[in-house]
C-alpha positions as CSV (number, residue, x, y, z in Angstrom):
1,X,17.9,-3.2,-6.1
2,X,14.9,-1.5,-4.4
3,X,14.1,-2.4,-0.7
4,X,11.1,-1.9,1.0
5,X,10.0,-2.3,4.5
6,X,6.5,-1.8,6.1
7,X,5.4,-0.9,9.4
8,X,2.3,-0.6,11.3
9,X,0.2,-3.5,11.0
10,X,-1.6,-4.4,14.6
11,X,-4.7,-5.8,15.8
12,X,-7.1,-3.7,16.1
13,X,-11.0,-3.6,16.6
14,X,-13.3,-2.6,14.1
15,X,-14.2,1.0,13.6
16,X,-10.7,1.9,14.2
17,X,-7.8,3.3,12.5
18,X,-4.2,2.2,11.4
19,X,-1.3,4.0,9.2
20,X,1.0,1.8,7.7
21,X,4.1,3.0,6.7
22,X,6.4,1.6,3.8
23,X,9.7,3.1,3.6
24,X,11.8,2.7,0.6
25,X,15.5,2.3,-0.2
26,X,17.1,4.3,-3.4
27,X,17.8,8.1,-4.4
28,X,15.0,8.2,-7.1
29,X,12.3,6.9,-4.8
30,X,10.1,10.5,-6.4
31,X,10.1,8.2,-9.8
32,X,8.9,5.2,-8.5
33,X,4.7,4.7,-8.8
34,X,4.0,2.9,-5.8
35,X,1.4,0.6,-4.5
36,X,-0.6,-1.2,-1.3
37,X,-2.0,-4.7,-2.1
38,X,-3.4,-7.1,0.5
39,X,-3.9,-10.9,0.9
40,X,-6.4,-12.5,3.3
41,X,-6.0,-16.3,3.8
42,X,-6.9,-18.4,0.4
43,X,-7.2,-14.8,-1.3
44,X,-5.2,-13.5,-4.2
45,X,-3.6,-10.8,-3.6
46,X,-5.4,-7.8,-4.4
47,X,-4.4,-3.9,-4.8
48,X,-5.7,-1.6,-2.3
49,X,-4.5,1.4,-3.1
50,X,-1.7,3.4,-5.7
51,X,-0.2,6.6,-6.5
52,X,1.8,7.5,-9.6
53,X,4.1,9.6,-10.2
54,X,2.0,12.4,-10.4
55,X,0.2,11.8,-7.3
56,X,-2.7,9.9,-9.3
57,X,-4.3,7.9,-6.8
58,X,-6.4,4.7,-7.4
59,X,-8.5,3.4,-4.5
60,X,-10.5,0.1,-5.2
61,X,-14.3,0.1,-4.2
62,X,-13.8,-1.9,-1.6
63,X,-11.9,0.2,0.6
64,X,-13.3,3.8,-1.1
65,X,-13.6,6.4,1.3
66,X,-12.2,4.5,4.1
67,X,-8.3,4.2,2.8
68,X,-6.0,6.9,1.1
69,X,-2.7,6.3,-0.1
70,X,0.0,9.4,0.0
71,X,3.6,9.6,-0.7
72,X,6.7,11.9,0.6
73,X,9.3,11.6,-1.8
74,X,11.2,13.9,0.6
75,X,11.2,11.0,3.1
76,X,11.4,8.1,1.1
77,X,7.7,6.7,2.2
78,X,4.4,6.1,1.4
79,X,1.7,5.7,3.8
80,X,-1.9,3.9,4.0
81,X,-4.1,5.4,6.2
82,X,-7.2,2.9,7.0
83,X,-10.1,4.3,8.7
84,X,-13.1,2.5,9.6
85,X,-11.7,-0.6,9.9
86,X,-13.9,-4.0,8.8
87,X,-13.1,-7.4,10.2
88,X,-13.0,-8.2,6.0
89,X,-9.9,-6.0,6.0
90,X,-7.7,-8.4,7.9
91,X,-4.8,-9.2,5.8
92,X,-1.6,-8.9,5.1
93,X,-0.5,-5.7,3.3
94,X,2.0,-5.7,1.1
95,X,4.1,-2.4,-0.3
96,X,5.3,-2.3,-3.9
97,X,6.7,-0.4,-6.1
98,X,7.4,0.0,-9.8
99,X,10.9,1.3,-10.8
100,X,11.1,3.7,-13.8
101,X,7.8,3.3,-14.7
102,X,6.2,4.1,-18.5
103,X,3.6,6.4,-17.8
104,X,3.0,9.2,-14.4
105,X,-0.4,7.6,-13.6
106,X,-0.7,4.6,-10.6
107,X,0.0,1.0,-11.6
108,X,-2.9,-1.5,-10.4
109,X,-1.8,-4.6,-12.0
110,X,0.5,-7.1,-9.2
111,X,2.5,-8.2,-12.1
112,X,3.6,-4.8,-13.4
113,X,5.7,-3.9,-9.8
114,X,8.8,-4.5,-9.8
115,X,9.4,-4.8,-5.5
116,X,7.6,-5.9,-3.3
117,X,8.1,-5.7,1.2
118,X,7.8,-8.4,3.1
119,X,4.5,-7.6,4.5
120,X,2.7,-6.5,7.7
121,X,-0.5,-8.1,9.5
122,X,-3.8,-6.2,10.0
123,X,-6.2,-8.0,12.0
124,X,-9.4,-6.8,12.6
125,X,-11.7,-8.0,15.1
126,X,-15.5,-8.1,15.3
């Protein structure tokens, strides 16, 4: 059993900044490809941003050049940093992770993690 618990999620105004942090349980957290998803009210959730393995990052258009994903396997976390914050960025975000995954590259697909956090607010105001 994988746990995960995010932090970091405020209000904040838009133009500004946030870093969430997910910190993960286990003692092979280095093989787990990880991932940030977010869900706005009446949204599906939807992946932000993932890192595999290998450090392959995926970053979906939406959020390109604003958000970057990184990882410390040292540490046991993975962090979202959000820059240029849009009121259309309020969600919740959501860490997951895929355990012992097939390939080194990022997973972008919500049904292929395995663990999922409980979820921190963003709101972003206009």
């Amino acid at each position: 059993q994988v746990q995960l618990v995010e932090s970091g999620g405020e209000l904040v105004q838009a133009g500004g900044s946030l870093r969430l942090s997910c910190a993960a349980s286990g003692r092979t957290f280095s093989s787990y490809a990880m991932g940030w998803f977010r869900q706005a009210p009446g949204k599906e959730r939807e992946v932000v941003t993932a890192i595999g393995t290998n450090n392959s990052t995926y970053v979906a258009n939406s959020v390109k050049g604003r958000f970057t994903i990184n990882r410390d396997n040292a540490k046991n976390m993975v962090y979202l940093q959000m820059n240029s914050l849009k009121p259309e960025d309020t969600a919740v975000y959501y860490c997951a992770a895929v355990v012992g995954p097939l390939r080194p590259r990022f997973y972008t697909h919500r049904n292929e993690y395995d663990y999922w956090g409980q979820g921190t607010q963003v709101t972003v105001s206009s």
